[in-house]
N, C-alpha and C positions, 0 to 999 in steps of 0.2 A: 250572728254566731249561734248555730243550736249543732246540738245531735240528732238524729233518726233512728229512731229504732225499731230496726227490722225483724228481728226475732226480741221477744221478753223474755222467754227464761224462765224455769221455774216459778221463782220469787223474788221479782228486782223491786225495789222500793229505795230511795229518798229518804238518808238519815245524816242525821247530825248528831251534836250534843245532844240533843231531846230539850224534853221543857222542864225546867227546875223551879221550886218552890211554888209550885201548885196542888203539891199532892192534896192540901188539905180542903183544898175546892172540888177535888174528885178527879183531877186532873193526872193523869199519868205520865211520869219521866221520859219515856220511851227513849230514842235515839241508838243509835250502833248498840248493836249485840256485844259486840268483839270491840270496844272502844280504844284498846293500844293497838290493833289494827288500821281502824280508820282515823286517827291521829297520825300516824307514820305514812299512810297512802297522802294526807294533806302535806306533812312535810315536803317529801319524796317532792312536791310540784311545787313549794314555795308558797303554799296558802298558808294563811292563820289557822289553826285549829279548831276554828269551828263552822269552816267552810262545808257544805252540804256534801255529801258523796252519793253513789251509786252503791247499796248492799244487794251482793252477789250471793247466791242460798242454792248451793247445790247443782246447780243446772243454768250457768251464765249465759245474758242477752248476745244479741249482736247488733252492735253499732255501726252507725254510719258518718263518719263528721266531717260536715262543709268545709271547715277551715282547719287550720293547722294549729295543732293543741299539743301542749304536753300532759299525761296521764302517768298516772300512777297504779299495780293494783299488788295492792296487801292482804295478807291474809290465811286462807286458805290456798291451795295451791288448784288453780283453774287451766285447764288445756287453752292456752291464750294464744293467739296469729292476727296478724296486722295484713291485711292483704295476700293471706296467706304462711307466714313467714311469723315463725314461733319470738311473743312476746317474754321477755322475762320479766317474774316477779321481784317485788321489791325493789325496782330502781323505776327513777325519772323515763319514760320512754314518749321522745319527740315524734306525732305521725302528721302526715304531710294532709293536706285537703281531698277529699276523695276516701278517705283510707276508709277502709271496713274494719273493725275492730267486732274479733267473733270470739265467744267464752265458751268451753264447750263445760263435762262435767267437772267439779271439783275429784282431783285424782286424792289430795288429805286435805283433814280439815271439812269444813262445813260455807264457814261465810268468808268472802272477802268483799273488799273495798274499793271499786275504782272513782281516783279521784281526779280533779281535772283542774288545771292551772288556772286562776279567777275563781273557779266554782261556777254552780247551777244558778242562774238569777231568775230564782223561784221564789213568791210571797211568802214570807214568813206570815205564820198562824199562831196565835199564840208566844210569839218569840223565835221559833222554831220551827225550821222547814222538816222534820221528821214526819213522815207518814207512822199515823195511826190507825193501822185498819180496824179495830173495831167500832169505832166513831167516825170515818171515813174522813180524814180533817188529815193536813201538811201535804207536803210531796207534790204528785200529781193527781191533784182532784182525790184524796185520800185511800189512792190505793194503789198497788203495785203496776209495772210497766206494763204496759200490751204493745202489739205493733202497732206502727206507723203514729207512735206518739214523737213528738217534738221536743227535746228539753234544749230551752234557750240557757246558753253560756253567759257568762259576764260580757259587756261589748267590749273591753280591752284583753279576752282569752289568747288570743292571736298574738297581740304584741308580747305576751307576758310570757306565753309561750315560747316566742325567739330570745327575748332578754335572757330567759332561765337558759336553753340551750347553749347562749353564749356565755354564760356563766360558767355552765359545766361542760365548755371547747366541745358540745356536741356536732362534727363537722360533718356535709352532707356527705351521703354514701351513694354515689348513681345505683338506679334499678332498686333502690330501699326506697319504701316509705315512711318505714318507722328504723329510729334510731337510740340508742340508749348509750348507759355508759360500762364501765365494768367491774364497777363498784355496788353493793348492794347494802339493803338495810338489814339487821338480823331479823330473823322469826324469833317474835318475844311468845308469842301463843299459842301456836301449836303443837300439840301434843307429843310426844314421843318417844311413847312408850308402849307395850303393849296394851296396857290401860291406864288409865287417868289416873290420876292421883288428888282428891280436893281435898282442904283442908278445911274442919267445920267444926263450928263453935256447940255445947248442948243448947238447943233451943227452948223457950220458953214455956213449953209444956211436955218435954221429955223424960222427966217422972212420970209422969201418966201416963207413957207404954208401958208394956209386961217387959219385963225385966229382959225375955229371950229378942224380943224385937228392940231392945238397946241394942243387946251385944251383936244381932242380926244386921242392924244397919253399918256396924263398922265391921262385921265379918262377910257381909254379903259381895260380890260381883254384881255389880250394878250395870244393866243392858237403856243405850237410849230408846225410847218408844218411837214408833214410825207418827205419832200422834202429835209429837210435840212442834210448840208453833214457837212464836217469841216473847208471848204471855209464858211462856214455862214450858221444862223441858222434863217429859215424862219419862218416869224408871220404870224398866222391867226386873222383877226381882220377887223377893218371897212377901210377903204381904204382912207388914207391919199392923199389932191391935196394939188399944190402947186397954188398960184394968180395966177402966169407966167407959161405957158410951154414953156419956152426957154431952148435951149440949155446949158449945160455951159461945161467948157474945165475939161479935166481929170487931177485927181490932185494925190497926196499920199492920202494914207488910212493906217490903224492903225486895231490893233486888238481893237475890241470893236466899231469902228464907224457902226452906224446905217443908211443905207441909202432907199432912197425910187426909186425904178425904177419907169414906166411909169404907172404900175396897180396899182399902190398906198400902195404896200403891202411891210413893212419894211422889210430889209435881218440888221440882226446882224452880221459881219464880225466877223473869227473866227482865228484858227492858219493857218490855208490855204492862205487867205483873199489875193488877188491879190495885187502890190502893188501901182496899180493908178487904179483910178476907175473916171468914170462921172456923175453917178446918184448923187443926192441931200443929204448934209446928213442933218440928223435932228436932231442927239445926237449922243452921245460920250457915253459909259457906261463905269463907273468908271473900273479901273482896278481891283482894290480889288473885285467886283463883275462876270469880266466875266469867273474864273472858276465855279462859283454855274450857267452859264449858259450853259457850258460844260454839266453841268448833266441835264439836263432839256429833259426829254426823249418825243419823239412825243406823242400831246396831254396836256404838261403839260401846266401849266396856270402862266402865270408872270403880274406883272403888274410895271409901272416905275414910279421911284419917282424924280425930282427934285432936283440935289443938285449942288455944287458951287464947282470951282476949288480946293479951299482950303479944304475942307468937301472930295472931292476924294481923295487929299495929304493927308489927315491923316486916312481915311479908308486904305489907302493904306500901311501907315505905321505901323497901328496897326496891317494887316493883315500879313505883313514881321513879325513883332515882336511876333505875336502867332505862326508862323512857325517856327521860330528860336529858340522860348523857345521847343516847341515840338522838334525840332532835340536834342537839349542839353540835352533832358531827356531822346531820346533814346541813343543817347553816353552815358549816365552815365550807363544805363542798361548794356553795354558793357566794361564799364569801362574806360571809354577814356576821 
């Protein structure tokens, strides 16, 4: 049981949950950008949630698979076709042996998620099948897809495949090879609006700007840089000073801190994100916000809004609480 892949894509990589409670070994989190993305593509197929995925970044692979798989893809929204023949997003879609599965550019949004019934039966590294490309470790061989790589499936993909199908009365279609249902899961992440909106806590050294680069960074229109990877997502904008250009000592960093290096130009730390850093930071972006920054494709427009620790504790909470009702609805479709 594997896949083929025939074209790579932009940037395909091998993510999961990432690797937890390592930071203080120097070890970085990493895993899904978009993580209520690639949770609801593993629902969508009936895996646990920490089943490995496929993250899609702007310009999706094209697949080949031997055998008959159920796939999922979440996310951003991708020009998808199954032997031709337009995929839809956010539902379970059945494809037969043979099938070509081809992603063309992401039309909104930045990443998605295709996931696959069983998952990737890929060595875990560290706990965790996420590719790390800075350190070249998880995934495949620690770096993104190229052609004519092979990713082996679970050896029960197939069975688990038809079970799920019969679960959700997916019945054959003659001349289809892929088949879905006509039910879908919502978009929790992406954006939709003319610009983003993030919500951000003052960060630990935001006294130490000039007063006009406070009130700049919540009045500013903030552009994403063509620069940015998944270690951090670069702003274009006016250029933030601090009073002091002093030094200061290198500390922990967090996904979501925003800091300002020496040009003045904010880096939003991402699932990459090293795990000390010395530059300055200026904000915290709520957690519940930083997957809608996951999709934020170069060029897109955000701008930040001010909020309090308690106001990110309950963003936070409501945002777990619509993922959890959305998982329990697609269990019920399966019957579980």
């Amino acid at each position: 049981m594997s896949v083929r892949v025939l074209k790579p894509g932009m940037l395909t990589t091998v993510q999961d949950r990432g690797r937890h409670g390592l930071q203080h070994l120097g070890i970085v989190t990493g895993g899904a950008m978009d993580p209520v993305a690639y949770e609801l593509a593993n629902a969508l197929v009936g895996n646990a949630g920490d089943e490995a995925a496929l993250e899609l970044t702007m310009l999706g692979p094209q697949l080949a698979f031997e055998e008959d798989a159920l796939i999922a893809l979440c996310g951003a929204r991708f020009e998808a076709s199954a032997n031709g023949r337009p995929v839809p997003a956010d539902r379970p879609v059945f494809v037969g042996a043979g099938t070509v599965l081809s992603t063309g550019r992401a039309r909104r949004g930045c990443r998605a998620y295709l996931a696959v019934a069983g998952g990737f039966a890929l060595e875990p590294v560290l706990g965790s099948r996420s590719t790390y490309l800075p350190a070249a470790f998880g995934g495949v061989q620690g770096r993104s897809l190229r052609a004519d790589d092979v990713l082996p499936l679970s050896p029960d993909a197939a069975e688990r495949a038809h079970r799920c199908a019969e679960s959700l009365a997916l019945e054959p279609r003659p001349g289809r090879s892929a088949r879905s249902v006509s039910w879908s899961a919502p978009s929790l992440t992406l954006p939709g609006h003319e610009f983003c909106v993030l919500h951000v806590l003052e960060g630990r050294h935001f006294a130490t700007f000039e007063a006009e680069s406070q009130r700049t960074l919540f009045d500013a229109t903030w552009k994403v840089s063509p620069t940015s990877d998944r270690m951090g997502i670069r702003l274009l904008g006016p250029a933030l000073a601090r009073v002091k250009r002093d030094e200061i000592l290198s500390e922990p960093t967090c996904l979501g801190t925003v800091q300002v290096p020496a040009d003045g130009a904010p880096i939003a730390l991402m699932a990459d994100h090293q795990t000390t850093g010395g530059y300055p930071k200026i904000a915290e972006i709520a957690a519940a916000d930083a997957p809608r920054l996951a999709q934020l494709a170069p060029g897109a427009a955000l701008r930040f809004a001010r909020c309090t620790l308690e106001e990110a504790l309950r963003m936070r909470r409501e945002a777990r609480r619509r993922l959890e009702a959305t998982r329990r609805g697609i269990a019920l479709k399966y019957g579980l």
